[in-house]
C-alpha positions in Angstrom: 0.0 0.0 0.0 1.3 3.8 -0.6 2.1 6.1 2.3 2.2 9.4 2.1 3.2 12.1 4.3 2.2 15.9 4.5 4.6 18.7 5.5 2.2 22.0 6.9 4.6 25.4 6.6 4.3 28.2 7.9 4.9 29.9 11.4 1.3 30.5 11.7 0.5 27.1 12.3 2.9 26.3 15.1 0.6 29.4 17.2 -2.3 29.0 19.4 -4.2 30.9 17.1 -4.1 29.0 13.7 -5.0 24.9 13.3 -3.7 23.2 10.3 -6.8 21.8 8.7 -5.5 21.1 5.3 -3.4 18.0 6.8 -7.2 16.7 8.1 -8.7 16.9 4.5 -6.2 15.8 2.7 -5.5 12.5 4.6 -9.6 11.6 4.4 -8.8 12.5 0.5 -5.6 10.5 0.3 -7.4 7.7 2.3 -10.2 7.3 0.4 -7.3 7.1 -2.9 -5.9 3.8 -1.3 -2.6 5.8 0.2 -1.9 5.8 3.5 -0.7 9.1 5.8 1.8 7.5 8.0 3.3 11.2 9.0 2.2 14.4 9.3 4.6 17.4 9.9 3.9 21.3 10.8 7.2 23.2 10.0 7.6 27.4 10.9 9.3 29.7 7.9 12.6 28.2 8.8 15.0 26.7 6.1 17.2 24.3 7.7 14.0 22.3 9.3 12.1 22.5 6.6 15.3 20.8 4.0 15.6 18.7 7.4 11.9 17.7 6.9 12.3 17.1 3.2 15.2 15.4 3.2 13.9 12.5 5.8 10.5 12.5 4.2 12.4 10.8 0.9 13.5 8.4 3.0 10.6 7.2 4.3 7.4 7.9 1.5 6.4 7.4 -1.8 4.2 10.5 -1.7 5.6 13.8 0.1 2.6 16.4 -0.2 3.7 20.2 1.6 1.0 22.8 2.1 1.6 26.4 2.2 4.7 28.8 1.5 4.4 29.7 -2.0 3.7 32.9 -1.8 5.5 35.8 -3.0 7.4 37.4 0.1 10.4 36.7 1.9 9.1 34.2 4.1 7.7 32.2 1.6 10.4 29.5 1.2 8.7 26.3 0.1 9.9 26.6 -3.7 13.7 27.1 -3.1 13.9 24.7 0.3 12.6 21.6 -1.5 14.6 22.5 -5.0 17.7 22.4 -2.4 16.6 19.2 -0.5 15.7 17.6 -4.1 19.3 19.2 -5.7 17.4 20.4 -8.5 17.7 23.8 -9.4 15.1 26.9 -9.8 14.1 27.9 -13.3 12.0 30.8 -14.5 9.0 29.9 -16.5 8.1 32.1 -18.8 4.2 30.8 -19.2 3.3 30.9 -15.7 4.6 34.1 -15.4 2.4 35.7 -18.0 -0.9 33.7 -16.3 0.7 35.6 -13.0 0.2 38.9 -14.6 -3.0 38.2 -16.7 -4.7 37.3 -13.5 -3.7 40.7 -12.0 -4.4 42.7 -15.0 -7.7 41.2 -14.8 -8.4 42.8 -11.1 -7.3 46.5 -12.9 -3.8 45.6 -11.4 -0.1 45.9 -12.6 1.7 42.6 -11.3 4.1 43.6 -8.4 7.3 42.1 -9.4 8.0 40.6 -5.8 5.5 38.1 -7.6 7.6 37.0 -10.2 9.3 34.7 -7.6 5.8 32.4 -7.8 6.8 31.8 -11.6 10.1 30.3 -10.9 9.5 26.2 -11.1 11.5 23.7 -9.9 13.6 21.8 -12.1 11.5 18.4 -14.0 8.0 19.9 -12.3 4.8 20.4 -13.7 3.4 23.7 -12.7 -0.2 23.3 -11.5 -2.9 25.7 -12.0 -4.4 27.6 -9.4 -7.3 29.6 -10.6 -8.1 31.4 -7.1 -4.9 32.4 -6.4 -1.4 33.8 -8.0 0.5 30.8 -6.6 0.7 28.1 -8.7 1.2 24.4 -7.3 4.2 21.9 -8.3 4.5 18.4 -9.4 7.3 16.1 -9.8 8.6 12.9 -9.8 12.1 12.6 -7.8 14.0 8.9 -7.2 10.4 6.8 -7.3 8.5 9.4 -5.1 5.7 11.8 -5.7 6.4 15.3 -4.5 3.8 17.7 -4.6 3.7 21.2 -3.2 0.1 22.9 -3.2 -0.6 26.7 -1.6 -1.9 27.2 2.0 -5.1 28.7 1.4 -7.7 26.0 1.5 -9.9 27.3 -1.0 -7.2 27.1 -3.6 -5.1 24.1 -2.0 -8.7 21.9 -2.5 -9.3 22.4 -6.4 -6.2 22.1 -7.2 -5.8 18.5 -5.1 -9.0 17.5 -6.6 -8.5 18.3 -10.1 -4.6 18.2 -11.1 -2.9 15.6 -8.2 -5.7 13.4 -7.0 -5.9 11.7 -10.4 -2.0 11.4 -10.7 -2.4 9.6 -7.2 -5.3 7.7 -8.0 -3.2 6.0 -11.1 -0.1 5.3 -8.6 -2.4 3.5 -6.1 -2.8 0.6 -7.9 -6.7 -0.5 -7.1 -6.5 -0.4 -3.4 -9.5 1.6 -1.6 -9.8 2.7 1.9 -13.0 3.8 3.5 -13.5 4.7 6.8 -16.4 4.9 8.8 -16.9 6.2 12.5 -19.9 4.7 14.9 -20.8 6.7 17.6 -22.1 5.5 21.5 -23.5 7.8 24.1 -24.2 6.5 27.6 -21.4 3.9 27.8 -17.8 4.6 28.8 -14.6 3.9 26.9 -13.7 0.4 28.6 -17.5 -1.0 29.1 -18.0 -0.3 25.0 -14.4 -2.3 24.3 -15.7 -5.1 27.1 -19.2 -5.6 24.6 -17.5 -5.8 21.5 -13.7 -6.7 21.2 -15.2 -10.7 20.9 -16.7 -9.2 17.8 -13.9 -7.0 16.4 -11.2 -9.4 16.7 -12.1 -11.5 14.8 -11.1 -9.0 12.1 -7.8 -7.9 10.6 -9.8 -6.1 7.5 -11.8 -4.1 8.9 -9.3 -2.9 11.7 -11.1 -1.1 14.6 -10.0 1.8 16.8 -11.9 2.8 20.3 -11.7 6.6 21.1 -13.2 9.1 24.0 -14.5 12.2 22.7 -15.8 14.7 25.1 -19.3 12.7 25.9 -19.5 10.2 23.7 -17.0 7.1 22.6 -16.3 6.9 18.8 -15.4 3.6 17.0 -13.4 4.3 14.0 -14.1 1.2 11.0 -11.1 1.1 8.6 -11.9 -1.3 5.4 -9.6 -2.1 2.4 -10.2 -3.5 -1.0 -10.3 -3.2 -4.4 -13.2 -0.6 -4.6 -15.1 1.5 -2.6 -18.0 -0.7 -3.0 -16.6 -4.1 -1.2 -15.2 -1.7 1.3 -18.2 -0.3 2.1 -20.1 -4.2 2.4 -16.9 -4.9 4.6 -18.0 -2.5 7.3 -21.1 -3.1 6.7 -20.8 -6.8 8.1 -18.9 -5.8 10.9 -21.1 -2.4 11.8 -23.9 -4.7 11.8 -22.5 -6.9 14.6 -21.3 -4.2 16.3 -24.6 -3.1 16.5 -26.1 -6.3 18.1 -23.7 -5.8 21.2 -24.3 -2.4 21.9 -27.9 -1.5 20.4 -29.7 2.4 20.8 -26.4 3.1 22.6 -25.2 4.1 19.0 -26.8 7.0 17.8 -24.9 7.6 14.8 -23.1 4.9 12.3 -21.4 7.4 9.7 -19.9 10.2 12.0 -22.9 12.3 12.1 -23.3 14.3 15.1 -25.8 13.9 17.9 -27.8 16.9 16.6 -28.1 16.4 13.3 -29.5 12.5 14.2 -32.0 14.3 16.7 -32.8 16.6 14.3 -33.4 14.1 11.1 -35.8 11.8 13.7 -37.8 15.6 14.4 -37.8 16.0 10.6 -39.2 12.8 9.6 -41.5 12.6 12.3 -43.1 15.8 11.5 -42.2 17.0 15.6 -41.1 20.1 16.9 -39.5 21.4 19.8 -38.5 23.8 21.8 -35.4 23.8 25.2 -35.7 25.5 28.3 -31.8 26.0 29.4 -30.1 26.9 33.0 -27.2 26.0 33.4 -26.0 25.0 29.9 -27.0 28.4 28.8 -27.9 28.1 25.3 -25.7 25.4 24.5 -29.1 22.7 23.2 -30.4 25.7 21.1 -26.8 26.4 19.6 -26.4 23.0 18.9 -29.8 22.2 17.3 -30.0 25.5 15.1 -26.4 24.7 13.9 -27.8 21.9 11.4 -29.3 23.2 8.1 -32.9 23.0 8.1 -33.6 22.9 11.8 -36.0 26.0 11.5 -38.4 22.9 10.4 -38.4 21.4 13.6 -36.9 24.0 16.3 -39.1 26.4 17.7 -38.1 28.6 20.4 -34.7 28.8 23.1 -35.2 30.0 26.8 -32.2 30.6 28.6 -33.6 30.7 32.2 -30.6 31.5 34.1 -31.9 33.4 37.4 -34.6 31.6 39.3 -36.7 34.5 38.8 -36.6 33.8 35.1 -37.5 30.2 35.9 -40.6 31.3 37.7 -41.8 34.7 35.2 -40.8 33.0 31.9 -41.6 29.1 32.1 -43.9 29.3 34.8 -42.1 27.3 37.6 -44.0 27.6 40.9 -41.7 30.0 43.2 -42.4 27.1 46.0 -41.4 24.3 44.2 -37.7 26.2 43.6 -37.9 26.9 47.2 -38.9 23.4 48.6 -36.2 21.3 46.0 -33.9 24.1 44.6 -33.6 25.0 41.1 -31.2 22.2 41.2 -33.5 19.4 41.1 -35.8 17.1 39.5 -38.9 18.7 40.1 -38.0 22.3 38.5 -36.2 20.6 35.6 -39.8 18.6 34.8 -41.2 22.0 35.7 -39.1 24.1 33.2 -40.1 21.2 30.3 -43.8 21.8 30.2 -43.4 25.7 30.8 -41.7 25.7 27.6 -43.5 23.5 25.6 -46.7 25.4 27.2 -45.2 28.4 26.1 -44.3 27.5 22.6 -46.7 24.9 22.3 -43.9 22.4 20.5 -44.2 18.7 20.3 -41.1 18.1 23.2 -40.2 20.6 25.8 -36.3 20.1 27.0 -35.0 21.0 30.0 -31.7 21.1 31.8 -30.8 22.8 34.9 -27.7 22.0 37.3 -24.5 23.0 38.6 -21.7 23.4 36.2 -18.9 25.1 38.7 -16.3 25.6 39.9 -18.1 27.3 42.4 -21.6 26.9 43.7 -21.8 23.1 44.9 -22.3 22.0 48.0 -22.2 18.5 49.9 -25.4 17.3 48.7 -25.6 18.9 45.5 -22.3 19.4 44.5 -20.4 20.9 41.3 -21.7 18.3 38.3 -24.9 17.8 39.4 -27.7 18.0 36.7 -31.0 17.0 36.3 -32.3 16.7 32.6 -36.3 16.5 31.6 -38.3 16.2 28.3 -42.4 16.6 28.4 -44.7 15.9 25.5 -48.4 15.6 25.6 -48.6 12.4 27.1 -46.4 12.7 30.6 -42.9 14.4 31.4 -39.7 12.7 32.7 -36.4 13.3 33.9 -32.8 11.9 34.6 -30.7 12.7 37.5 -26.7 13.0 36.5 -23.7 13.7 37.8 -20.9 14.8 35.4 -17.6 14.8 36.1 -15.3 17.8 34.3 -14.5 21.3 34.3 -17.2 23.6 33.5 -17.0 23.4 29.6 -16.8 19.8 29.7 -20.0 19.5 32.6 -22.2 21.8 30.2 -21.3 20.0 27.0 -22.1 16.8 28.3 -25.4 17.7 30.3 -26.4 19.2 26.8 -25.8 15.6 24.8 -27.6 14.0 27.8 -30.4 16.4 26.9 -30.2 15.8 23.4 -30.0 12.2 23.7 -33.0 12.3 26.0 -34.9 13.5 23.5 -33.1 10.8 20.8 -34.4 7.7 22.7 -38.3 9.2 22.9 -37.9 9.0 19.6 -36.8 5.9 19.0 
């Protein structure tokens, strides 16, 4: 099988602020080629590490892909630093010079020259054209390896993957597919999930299976490989299948969707709507639900009744009920659920109150506590948790209990 590795530049991405996410897409696109990423790199403007980087990626891969750096300032060193590491040398071309200028004539522009340095080539390479931008990618074939070098910017590193390298790669693989596919379980923990099925995934060296924690939820990653994407795809599907058998409605999703986009198809279909009455998650069900396309269908209204004064005006929770259990407490959540399905008059009204910290717990209700409810028509119900985390991790995880609450009614 081919392996690949990807070489990120640029200072940028070695700072808090900026996340390579070119490496992400182009190992699902390189996966689903047959190639595997065995490596991925982030290297700052520096010339000796990136040459370093270059010169040990030969080594070790057929296919040596770098993002970013081939633009047309000082710092942009991608061009030069692989010529050196390849011992080729730098030639002007002449053709993708005059595209350089035609594209800035054609934004009422005279060419800087400082941009000339994006038509010099590397020696033996195919220059690749980039459409969006001024920088123009590079192909070549060096010693049995593929090296590619394709601009930063994703909106012109994507096309030009897709439509000049992918089907040089696709050629190279030789019939092999990889296809991935990730299940996702709410409710169980990491070890109890690998307990139910390792009998089952075994058994298997094609599909291979990987177990991870995520936040709230524990995601089985399915790897298949075969000669197309079809058999790959029946591959998993055996194995999904069985998978399923073990662990039942704890999966809620079996191709990486996310818990509110499955609550919100099952709402959809079902013709239901619904509206969330928040306390201590503050908005978070109501972010989550509106951020899936469409869910005006199906989402109604948000309350964010922080204050138990806006518990009682807003939703209609008795003032003694808050003072007999706390706004902590089963009673109130049920009690905030059929205010707000009252108030909106929504198929489901979801509620979730509790204490997400640091502060403000106590011995018998302390920091993690949260009670969850959901109220239709027919009766109301609730479930008492207690979440472990710090605060961004308690809210997040109250709000997938809420959602998947909501999820299993369904079902």
């Amino acid at each position: 099988m081919l392996t690949a590795e990807i070489i990120a530049i640029g200072s940028e991405l070695l700072t808090p602020e900026r996340v390579d996410t070119n490496s992400l897409w182009l190992t699902e696109r390189l996966n689903r080629l047959g190639i595997e990423v065995k490596l991925k790199t982030v290297v700052g403007d520096d010339d000796a590490r990136l040459e370093e980087a270059v010169r040990d990626a030969l080594k070790r891969s057929r296919i040596i892909i770098t993002t970013g750096g081939l633009g047309p300032t000082e710092d942009d060193i991608t061009r030069k630093t692989v010529a050196r590491a390849l011992g080729r040398r730098l030639l002007l071309d002449d053709r993708v010079l005059q595209t350089i200028r035609e594209r800035f004539i054609a934004m009422g522009r005279a060419m800087p020259e400082i941009n000339a340095r994006q038509a010099m080539i590397i020696e033996g390479a195919e220059a690749l054209p980039n459409p969006h931008g001024t920088a123009p990618g590079l192909y070549l074939e060096h010693d049995g390896r593929a090296v590619v070098l394709l601009p930063g910017p994703p909106r012109e590193m994507r096309p030009m993957f897709e439509d000049h390298v992918a089907p040089k790669l696709e050629a190279k693989a030789g019939g092999v597919r990889v296809v991935r596919r990730i299940l996702r379980v709410v409710g169980m923990g990491e070890s109890a999930v690998d307990e139910r099925i390792a009998p089952v995934y075994t058994q298997y060296k094609n599909p291979t299976t990987t177990i991870l924690f995520n936040r709230a939820e524990v995601e089985i990653h399915l790897t298949a490989r075969a000669a197309s994407e079809q058999e790959a795809e029946l591959l998993l599907d055996g194995l999904a299948g069985q998978i399923e058998e073990r662990l039942g409605d704890a999966i809620f999703a079996f191709r990486g969707e996310t818990m509110e986009e499955v609550v919100g198809l099952r709402l959809a279909v079902g013709g239901y709507t619904v509206a969330v009455a928040e306390s201590c998650t503050g908005g978070l069900i109501a972010q989550r639900l509106t951020e899936v396309p469409g869910s005006s269908a199906y989402f109604l209204e948000g309350v964010v009744a922080y204050s138990n004064e806006a518990k009682r005006r807003t939703l209609g929770v008795p003032q003694e009920l808050i003072e007999r259990h706390g706004a902590v407490s089963a009673p109130v959540a049920e009690a905030m659920a059929e205010g707000v399905r009252r108030l909106t008059e929504a198929d489901f009204g979801l509620a979730v109150t509790g204490i997400a910290g640091p502060t403000g717990g106590t011995a018998e209700k302390p920091v993690g506590l949260v009670f969850i409810a959901l109220a239709d028509d027919a009766h109301v119900e609730h479930k008492r948790l207690l979440l472990p985390g710090d605060r961004h991790l308690i809210r997040w995880r109250a709000s997938q209990a809420a959602l998947d609450l909501l999820r299993r009614r369904l079902i």
